[in-house]
PDB file of N, CA, C, O and CB in Angstrom:
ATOM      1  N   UNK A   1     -40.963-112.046  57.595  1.00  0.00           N
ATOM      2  CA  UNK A   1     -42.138-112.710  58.108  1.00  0.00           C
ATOM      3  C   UNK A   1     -41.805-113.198  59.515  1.00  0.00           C
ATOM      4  O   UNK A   1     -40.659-113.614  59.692  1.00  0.00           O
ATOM      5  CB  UNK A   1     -42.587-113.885  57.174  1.00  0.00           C
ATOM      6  N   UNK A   2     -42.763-113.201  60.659  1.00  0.00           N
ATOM      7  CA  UNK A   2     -42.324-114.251  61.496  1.00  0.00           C
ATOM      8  C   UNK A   2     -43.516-114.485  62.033  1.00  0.00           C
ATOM      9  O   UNK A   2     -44.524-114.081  61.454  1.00  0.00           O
ATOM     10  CB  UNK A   2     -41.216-114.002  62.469  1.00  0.00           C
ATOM     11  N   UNK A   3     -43.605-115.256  63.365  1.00  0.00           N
ATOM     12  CA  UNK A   3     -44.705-116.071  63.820  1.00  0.00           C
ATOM     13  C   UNK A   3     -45.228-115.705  64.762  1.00  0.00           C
ATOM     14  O   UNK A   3     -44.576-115.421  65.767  1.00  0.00           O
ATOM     15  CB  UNK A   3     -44.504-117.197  64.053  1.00  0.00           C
ATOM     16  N   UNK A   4     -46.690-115.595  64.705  1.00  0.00           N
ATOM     17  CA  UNK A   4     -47.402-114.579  66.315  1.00  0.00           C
ATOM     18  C   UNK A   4     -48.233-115.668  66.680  1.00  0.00           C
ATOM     19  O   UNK A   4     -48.559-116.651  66.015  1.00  0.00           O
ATOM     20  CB  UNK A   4     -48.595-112.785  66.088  1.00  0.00           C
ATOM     21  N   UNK A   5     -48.520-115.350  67.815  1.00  0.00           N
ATOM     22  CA  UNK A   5     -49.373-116.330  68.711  1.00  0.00           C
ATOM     23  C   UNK A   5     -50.328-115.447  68.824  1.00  0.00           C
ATOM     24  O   UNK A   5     -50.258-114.222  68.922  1.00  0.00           O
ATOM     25  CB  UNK A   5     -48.815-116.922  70.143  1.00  0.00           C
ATOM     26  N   UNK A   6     -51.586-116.434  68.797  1.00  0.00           N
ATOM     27  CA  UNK A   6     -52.890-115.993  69.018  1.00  0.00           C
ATOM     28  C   UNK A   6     -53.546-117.031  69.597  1.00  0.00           C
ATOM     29  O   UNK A   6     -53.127-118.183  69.483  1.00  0.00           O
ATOM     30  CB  UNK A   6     -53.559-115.537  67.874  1.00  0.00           C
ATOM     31  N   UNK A   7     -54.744-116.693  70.339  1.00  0.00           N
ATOM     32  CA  UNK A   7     -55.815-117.847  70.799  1.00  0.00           C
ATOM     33  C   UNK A   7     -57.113-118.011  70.397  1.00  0.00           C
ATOM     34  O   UNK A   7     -57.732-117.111  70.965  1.00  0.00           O
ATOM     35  CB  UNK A   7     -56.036-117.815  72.047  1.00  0.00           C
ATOM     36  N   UNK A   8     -57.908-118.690  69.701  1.00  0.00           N
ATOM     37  CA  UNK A   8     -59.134-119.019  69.046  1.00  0.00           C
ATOM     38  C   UNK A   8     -60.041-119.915  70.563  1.00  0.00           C
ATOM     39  O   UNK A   8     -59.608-120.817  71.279  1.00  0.00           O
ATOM     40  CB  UNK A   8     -58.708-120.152  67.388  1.00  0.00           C
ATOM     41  N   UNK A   9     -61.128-119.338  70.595  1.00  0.00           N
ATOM     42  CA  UNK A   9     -62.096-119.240  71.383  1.00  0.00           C
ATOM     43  C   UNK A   9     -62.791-120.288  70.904  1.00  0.00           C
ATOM     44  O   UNK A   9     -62.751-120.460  69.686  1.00  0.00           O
ATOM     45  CB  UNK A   9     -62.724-118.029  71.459  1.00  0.00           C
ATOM     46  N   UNK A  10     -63.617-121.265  71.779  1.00  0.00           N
ATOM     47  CA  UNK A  10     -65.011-121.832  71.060  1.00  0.00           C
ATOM     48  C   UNK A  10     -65.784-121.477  69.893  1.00  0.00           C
ATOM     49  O   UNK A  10     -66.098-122.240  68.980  1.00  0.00           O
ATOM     50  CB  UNK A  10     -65.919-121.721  71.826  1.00  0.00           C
ATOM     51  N   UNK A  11     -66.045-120.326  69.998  1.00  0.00           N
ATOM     52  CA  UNK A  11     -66.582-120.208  68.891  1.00  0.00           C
ATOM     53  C   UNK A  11     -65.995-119.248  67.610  1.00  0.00           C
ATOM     54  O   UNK A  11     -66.684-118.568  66.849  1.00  0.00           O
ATOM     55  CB  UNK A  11     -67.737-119.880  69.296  1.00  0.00           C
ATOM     56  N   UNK A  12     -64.707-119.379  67.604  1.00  0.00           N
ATOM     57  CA  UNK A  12     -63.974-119.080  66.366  1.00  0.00           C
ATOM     58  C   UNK A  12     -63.304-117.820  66.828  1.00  0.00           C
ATOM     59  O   UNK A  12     -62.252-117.613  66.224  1.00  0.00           O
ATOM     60  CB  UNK A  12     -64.909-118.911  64.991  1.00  0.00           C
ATOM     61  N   UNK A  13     -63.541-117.139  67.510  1.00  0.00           N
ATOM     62  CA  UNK A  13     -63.165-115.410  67.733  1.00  0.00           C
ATOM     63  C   UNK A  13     -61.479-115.736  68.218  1.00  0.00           C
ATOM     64  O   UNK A  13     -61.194-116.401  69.214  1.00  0.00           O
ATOM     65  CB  UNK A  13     -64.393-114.364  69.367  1.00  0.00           C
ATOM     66  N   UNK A  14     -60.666-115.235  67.463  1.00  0.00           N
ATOM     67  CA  UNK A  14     -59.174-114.493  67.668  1.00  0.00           C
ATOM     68  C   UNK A  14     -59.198-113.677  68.806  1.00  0.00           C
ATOM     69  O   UNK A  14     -60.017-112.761  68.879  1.00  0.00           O
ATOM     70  CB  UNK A  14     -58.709-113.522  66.449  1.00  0.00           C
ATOM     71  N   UNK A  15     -57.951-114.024  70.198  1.00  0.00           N
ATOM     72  CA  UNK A  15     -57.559-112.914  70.472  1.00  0.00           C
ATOM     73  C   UNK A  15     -55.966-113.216  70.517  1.00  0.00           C
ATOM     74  O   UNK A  15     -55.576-114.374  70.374  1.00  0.00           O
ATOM     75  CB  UNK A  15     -58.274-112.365  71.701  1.00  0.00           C
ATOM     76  N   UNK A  16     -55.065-112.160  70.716  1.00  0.00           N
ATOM     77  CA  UNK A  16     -54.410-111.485  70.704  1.00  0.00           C
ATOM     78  C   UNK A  16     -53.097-112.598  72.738  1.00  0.00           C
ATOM     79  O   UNK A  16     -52.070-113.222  73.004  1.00  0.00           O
ATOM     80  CB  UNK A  16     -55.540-109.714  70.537  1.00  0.00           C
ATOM     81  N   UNK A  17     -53.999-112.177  73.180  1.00  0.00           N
ATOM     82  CA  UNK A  17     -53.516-112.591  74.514  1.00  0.00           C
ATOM     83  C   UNK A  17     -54.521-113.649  75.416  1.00  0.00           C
ATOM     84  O   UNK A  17     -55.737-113.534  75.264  1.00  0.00           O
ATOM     85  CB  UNK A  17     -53.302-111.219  75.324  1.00  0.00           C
ATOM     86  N   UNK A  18     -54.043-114.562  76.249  1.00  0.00           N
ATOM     87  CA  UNK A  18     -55.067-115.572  76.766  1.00  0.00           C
ATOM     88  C   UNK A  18     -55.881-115.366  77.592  1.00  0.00           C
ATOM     89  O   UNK A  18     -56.975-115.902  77.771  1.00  0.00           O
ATOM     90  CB  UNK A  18     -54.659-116.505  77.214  1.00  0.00           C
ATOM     91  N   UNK A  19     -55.192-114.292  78.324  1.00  0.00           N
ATOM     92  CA  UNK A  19     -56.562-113.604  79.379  1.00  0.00           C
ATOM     93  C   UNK A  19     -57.696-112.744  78.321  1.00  0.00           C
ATOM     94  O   UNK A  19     -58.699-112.390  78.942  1.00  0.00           O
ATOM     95  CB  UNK A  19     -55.774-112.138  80.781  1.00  0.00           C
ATOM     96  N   UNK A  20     -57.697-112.548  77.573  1.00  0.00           N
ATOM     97  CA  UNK A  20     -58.845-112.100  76.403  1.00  0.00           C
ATOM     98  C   UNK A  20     -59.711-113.137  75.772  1.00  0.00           C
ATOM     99  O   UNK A  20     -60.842-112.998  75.305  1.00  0.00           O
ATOM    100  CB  UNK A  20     -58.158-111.453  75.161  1.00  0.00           C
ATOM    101  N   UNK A  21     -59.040-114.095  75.839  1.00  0.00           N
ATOM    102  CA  UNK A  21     -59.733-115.318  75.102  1.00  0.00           C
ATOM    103  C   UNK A  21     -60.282-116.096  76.857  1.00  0.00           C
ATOM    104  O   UNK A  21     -61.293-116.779  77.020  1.00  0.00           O
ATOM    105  CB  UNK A  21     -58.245-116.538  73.811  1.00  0.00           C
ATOM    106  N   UNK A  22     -59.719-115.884  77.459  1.00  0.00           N
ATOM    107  CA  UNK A  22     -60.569-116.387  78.482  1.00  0.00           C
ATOM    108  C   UNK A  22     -61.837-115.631  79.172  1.00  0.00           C
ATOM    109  O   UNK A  22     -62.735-116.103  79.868  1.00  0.00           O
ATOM    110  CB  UNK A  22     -59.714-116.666  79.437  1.00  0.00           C
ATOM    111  N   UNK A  23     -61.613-114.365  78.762  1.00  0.00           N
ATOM    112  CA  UNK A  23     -62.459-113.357  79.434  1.00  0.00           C
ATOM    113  C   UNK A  23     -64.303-113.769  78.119  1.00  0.00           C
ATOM    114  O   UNK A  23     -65.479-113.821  78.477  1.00  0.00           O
ATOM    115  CB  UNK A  23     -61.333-111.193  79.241  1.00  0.00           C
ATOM    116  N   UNK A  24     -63.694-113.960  76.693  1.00  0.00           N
ATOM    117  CA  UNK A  24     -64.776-113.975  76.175  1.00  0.00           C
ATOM    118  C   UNK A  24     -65.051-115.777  76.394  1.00  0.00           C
ATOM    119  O   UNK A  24     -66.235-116.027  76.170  1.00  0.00           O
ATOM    120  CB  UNK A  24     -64.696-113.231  74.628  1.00  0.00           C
ATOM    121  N   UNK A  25     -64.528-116.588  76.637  1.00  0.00           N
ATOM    122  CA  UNK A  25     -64.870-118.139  77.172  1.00  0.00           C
ATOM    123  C   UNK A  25     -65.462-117.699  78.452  1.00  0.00           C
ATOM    124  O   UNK A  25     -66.593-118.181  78.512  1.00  0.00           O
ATOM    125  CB  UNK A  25     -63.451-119.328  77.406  1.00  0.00           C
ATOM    126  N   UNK A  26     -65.255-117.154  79.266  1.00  0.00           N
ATOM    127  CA  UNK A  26     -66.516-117.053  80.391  1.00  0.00           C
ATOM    128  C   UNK A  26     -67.474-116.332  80.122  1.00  0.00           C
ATOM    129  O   UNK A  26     -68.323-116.200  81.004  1.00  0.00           O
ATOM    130  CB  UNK A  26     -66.226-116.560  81.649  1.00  0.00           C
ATOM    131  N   UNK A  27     -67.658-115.641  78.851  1.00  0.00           N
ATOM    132  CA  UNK A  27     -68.870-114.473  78.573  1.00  0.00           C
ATOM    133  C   UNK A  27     -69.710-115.162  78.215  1.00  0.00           C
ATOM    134  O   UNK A  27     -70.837-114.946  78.659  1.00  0.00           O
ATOM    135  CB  UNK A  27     -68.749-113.320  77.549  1.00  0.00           C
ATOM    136  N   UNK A  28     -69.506-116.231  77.302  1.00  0.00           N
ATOM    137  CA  UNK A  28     -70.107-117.320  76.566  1.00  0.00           C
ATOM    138  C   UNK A  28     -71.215-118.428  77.504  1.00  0.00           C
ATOM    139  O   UNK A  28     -72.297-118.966  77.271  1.00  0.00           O
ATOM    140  CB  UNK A  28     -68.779-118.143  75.956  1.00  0.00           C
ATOM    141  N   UNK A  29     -70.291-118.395  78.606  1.00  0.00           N
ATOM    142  CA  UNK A  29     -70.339-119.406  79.504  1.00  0.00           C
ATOM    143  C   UNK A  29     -71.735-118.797  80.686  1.00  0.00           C
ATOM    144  O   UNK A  29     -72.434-119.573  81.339  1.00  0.00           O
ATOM    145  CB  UNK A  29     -68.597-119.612  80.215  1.00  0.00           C
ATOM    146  N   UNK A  30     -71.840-117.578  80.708  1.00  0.00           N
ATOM    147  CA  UNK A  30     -72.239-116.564  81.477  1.00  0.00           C
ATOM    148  C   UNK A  30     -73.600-115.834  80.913  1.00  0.00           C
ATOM    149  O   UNK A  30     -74.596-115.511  81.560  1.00  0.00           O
ATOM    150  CB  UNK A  30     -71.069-115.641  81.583  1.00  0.00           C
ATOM    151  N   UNK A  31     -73.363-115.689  79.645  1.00  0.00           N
ATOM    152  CA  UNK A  31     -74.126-115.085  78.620  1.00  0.00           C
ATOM    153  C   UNK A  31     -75.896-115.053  78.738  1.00  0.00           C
ATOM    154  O   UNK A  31     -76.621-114.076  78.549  1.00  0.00           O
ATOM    155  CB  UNK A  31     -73.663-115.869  77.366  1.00  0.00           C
ATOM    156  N   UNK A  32     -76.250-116.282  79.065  1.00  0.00           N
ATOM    157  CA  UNK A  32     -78.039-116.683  79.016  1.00  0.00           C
ATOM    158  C   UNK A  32     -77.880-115.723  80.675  1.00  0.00           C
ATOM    159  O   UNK A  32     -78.231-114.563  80.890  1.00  0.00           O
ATOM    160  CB  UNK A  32     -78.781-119.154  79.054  1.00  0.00           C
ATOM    161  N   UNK A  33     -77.350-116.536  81.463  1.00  0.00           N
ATOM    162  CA  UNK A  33     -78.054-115.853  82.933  1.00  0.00           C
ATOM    163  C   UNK A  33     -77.132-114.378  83.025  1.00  0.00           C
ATOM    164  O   UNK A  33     -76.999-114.192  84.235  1.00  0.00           O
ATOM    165  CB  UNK A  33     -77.725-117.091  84.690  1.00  0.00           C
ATOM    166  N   UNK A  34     -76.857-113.931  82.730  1.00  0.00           N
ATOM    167  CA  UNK A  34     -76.263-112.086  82.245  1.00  0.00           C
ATOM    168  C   UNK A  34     -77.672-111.624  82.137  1.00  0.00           C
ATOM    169  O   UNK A  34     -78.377-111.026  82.951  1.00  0.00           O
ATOM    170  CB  UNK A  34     -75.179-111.723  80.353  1.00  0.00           C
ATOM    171  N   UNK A  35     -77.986-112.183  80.544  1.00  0.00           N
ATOM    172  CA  UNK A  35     -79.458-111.540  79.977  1.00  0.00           C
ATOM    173  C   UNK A  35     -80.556-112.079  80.837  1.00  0.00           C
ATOM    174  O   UNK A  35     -81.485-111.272  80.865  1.00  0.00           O
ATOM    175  CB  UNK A  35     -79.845-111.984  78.315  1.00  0.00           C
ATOM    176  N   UNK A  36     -80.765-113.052  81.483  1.00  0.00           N
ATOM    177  CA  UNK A  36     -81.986-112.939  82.346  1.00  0.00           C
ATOM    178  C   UNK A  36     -81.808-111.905  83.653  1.00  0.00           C
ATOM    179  O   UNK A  36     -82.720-111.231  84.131  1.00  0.00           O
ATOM    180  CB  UNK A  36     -82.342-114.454  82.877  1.00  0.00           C
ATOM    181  N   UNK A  37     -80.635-111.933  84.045  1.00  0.00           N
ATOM    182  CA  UNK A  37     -80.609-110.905  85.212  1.00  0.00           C
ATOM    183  C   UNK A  37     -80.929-109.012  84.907  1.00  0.00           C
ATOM    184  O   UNK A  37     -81.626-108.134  85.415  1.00  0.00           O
ATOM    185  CB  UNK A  37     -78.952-111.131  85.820  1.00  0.00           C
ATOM    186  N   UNK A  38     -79.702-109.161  83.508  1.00  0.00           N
ATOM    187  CA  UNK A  38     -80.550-107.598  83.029  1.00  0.00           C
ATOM    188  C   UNK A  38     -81.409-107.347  82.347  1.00  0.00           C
ATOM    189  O   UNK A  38     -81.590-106.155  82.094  1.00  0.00           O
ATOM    190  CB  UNK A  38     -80.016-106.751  82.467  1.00  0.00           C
ATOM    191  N   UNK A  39     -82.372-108.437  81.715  1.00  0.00           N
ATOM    192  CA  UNK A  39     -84.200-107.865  81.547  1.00  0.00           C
ATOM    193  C   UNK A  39     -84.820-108.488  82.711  1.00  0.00           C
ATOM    194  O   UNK A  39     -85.672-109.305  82.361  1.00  0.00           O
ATOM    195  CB  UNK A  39     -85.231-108.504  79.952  1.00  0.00           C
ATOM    196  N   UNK A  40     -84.655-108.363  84.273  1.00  0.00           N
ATOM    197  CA  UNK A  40     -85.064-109.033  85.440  1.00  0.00           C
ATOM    198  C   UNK A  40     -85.674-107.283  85.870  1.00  0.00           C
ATOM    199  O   UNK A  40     -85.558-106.300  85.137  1.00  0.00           O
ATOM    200  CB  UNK A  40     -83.607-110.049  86.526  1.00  0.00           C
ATOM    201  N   UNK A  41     -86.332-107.319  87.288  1.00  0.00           N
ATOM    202  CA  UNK A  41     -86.657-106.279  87.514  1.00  0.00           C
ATOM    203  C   UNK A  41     -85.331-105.069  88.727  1.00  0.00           C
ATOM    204  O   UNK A  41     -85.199-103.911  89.124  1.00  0.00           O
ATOM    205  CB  UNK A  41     -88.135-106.745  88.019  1.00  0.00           C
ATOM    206  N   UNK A  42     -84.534-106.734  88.823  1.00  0.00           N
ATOM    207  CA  UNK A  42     -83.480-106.191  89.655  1.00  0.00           C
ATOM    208  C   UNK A  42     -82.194-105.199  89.011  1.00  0.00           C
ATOM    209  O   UNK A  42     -81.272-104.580  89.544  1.00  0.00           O
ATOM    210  CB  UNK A  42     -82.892-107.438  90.272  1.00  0.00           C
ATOM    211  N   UNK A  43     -82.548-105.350  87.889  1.00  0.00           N
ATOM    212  CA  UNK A  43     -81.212-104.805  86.912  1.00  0.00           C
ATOM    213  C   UNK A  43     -81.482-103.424  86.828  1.00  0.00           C
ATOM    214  O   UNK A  43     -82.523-103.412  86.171  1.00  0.00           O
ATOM    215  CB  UNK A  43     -81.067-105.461  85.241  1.00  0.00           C
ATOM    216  N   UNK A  44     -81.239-102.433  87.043  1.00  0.00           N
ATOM    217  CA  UNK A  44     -81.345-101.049  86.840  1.00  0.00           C
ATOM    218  C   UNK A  44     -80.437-100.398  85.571  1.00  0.00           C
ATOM    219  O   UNK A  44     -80.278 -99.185  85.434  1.00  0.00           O
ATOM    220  CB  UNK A  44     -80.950-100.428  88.183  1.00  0.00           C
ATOM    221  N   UNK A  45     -79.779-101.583  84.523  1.00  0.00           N
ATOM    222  CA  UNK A  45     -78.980-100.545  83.754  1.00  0.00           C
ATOM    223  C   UNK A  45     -79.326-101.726  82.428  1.00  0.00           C
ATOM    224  O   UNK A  45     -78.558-102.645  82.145  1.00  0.00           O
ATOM    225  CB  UNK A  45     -77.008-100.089  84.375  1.00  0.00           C
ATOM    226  N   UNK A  46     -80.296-101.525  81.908  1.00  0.00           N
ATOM    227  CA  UNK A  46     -81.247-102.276  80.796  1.00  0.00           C
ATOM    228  C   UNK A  46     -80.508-102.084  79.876  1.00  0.00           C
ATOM    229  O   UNK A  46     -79.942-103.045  79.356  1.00  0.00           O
ATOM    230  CB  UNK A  46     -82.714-101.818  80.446  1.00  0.00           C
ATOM    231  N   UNK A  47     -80.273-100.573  79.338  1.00  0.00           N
ATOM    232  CA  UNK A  47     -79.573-100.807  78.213  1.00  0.00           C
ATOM    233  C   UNK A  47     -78.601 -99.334  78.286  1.00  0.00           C
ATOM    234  O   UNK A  47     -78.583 -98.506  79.197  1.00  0.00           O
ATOM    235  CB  UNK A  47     -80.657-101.071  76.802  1.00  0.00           C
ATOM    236  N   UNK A  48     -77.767 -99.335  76.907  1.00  0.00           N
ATOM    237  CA  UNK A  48     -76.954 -98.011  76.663  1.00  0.00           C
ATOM    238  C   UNK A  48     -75.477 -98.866  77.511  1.00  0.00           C
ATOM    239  O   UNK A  48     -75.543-100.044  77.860  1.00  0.00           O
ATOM    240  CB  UNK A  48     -77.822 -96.185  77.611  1.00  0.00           C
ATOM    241  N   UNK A  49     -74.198 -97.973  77.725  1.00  0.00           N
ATOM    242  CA  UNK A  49     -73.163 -98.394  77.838  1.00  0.00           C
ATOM    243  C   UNK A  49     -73.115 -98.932  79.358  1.00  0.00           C
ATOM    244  O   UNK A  49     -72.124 -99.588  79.682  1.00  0.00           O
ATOM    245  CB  UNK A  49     -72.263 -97.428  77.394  1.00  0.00           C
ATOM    246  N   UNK A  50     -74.103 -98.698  80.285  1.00  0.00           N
ATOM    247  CA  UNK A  50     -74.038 -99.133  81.613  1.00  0.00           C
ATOM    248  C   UNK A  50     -74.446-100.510  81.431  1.00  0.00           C
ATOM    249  O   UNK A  50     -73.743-101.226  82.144  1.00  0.00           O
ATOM    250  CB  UNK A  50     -74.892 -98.327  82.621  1.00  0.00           C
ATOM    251  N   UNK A  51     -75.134-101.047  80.892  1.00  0.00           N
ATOM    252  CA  UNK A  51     -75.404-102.427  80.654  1.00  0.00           C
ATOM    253  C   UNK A  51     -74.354-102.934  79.983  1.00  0.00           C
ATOM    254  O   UNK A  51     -74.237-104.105  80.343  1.00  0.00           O
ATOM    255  CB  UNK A  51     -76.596-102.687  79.958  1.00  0.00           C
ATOM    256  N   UNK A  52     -73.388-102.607  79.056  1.00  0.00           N
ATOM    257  CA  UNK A  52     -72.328-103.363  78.574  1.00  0.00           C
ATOM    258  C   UNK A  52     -71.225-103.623  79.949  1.00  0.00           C
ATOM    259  O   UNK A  52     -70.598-104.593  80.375  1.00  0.00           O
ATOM    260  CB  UNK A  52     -71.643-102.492  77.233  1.00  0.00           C
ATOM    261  N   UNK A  53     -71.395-102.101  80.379  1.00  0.00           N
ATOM    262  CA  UNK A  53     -70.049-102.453  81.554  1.00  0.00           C
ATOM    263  C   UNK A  53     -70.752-103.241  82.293  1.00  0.00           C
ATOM    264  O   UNK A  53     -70.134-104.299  82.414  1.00  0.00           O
ATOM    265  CB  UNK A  53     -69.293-101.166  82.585  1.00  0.00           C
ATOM    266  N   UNK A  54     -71.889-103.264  82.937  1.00  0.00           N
ATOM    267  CA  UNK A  54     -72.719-104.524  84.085  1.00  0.00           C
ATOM    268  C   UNK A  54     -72.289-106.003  83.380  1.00  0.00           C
ATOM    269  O   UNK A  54     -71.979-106.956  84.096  1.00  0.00           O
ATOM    270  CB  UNK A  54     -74.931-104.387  84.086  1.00  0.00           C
ATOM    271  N   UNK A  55     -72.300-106.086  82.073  1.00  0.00           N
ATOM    272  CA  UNK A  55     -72.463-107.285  81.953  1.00  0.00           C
ATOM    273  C   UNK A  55     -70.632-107.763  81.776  1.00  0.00           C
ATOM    274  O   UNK A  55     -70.518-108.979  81.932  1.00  0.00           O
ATOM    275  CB  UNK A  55     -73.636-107.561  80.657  1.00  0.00           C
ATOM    276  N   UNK A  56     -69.606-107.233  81.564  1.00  0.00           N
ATOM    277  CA  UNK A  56     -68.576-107.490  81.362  1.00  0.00           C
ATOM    278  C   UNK A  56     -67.948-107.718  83.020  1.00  0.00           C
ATOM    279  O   UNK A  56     -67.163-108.644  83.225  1.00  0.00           O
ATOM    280  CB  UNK A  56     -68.057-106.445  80.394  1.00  0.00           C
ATOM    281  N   UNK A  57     -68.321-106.900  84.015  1.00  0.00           N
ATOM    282  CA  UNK A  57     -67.704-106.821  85.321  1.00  0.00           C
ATOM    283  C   UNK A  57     -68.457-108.242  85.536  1.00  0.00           C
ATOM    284  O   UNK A  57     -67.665-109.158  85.316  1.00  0.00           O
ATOM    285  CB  UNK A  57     -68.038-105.358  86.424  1.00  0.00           C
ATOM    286  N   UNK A  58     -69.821-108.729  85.919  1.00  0.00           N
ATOM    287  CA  UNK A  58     -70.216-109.826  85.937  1.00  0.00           C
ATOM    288  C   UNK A  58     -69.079-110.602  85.446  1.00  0.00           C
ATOM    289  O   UNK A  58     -68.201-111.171  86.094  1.00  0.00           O
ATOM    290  CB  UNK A  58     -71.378-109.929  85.307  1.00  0.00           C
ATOM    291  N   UNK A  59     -69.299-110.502  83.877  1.00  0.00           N
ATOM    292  CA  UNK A  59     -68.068-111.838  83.863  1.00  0.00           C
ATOM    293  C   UNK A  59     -67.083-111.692  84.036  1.00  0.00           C
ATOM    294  O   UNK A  59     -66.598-112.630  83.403  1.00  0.00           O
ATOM    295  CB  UNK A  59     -67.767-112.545  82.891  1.00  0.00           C
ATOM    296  N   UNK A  60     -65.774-110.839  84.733  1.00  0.00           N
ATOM    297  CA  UNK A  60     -64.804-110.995  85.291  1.00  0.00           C
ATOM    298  C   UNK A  60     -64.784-111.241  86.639  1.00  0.00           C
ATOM    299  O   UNK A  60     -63.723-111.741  87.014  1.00  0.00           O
ATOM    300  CB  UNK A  60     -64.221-110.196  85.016  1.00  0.00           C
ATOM    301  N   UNK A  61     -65.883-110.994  87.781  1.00  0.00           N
ATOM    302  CA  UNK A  61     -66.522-111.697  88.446  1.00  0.00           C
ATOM    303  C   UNK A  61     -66.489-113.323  88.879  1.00  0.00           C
ATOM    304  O   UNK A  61     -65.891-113.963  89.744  1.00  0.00           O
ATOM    305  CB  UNK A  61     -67.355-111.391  87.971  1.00  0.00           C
ATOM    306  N   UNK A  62     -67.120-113.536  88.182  1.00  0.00           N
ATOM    307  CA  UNK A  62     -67.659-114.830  87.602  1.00  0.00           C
ATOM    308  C   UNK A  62     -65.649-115.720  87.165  1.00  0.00           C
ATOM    309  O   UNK A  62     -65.328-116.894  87.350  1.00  0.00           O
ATOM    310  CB  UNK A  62     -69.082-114.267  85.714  1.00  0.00           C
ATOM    311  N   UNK A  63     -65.040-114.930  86.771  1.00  0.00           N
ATOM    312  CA  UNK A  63     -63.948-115.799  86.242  1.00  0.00           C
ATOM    313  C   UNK A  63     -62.779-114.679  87.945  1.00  0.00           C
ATOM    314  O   UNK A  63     -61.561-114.587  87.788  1.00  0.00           O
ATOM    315  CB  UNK A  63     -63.441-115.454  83.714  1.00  0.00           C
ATOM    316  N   UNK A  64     -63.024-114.440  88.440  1.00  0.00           N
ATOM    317  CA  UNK A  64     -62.199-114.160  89.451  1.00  0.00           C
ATOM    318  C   UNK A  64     -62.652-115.466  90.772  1.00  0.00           C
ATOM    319  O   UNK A  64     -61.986-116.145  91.554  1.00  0.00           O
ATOM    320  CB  UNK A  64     -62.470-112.393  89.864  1.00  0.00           C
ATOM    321  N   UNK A  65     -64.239-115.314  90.447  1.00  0.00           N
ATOM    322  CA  UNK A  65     -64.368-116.721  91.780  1.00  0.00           C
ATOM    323  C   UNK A  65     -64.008-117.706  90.742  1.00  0.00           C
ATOM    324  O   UNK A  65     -63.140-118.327  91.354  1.00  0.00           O
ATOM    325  CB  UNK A  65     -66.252-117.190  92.730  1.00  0.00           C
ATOM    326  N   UNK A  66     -64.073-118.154  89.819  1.00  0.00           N
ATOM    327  CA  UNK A  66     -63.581-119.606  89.258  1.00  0.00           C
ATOM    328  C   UNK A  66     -62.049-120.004  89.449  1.00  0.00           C
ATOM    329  O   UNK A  66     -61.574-121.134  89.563  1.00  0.00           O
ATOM    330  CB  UNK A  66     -63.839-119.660  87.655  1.00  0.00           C
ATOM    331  N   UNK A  67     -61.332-118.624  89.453  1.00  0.00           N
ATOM    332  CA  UNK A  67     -59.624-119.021  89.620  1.00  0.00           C
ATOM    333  C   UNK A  67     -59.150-118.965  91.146  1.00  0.00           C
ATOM    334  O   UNK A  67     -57.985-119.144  91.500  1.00  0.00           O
ATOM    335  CB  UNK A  67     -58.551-117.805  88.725  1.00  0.00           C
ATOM    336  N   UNK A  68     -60.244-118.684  92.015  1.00  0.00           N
ATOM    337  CA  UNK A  68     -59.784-118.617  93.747  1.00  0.00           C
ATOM    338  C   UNK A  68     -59.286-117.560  93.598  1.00  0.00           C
ATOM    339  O   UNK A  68     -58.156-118.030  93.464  1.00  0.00           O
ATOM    340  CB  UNK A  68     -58.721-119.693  94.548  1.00  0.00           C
ATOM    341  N   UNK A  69     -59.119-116.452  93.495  1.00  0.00           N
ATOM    342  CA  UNK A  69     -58.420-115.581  93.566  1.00  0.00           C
ATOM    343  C   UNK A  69     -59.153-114.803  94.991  1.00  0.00           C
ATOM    344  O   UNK A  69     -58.677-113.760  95.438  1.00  0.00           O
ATOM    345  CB  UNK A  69     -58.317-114.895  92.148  1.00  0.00           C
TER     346      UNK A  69
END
């Protein structure tokens, strides 16, 4: 047996490594104005896998200006 580290999120979700658990703590954080921007008229990728990647780059985005980087 031995002992693994993991990180639990706000709202219960396991990950694995802390930049994962931080990536879904800013999704959370991000989440309402994501979905108003992609059912907006400015969003061109509504739905199917281009809207998952739009909305994930947003929030790494979003957590690249929060750390100054």
């Amino acid at each position: 047996m031995k002992i693994i580290e993991a990180y639990q999120s706000s709202d219960g979700m396991i990950y694995p490594t802390l930049s994962q658990c931080q990536e879904h703590e800013a999704s959370l954080q991000w989440r309402e104005k994501i979905a108003e921007f992609t059912n907006s008229e400015l969003c061109p990728y509504k739905k199917g896998i281009y809207a998952s990647m739009l909305a994930r780059t947003i929030v790494c985005w979003e957590q690249f200006k929060a750390e100054g980087l």
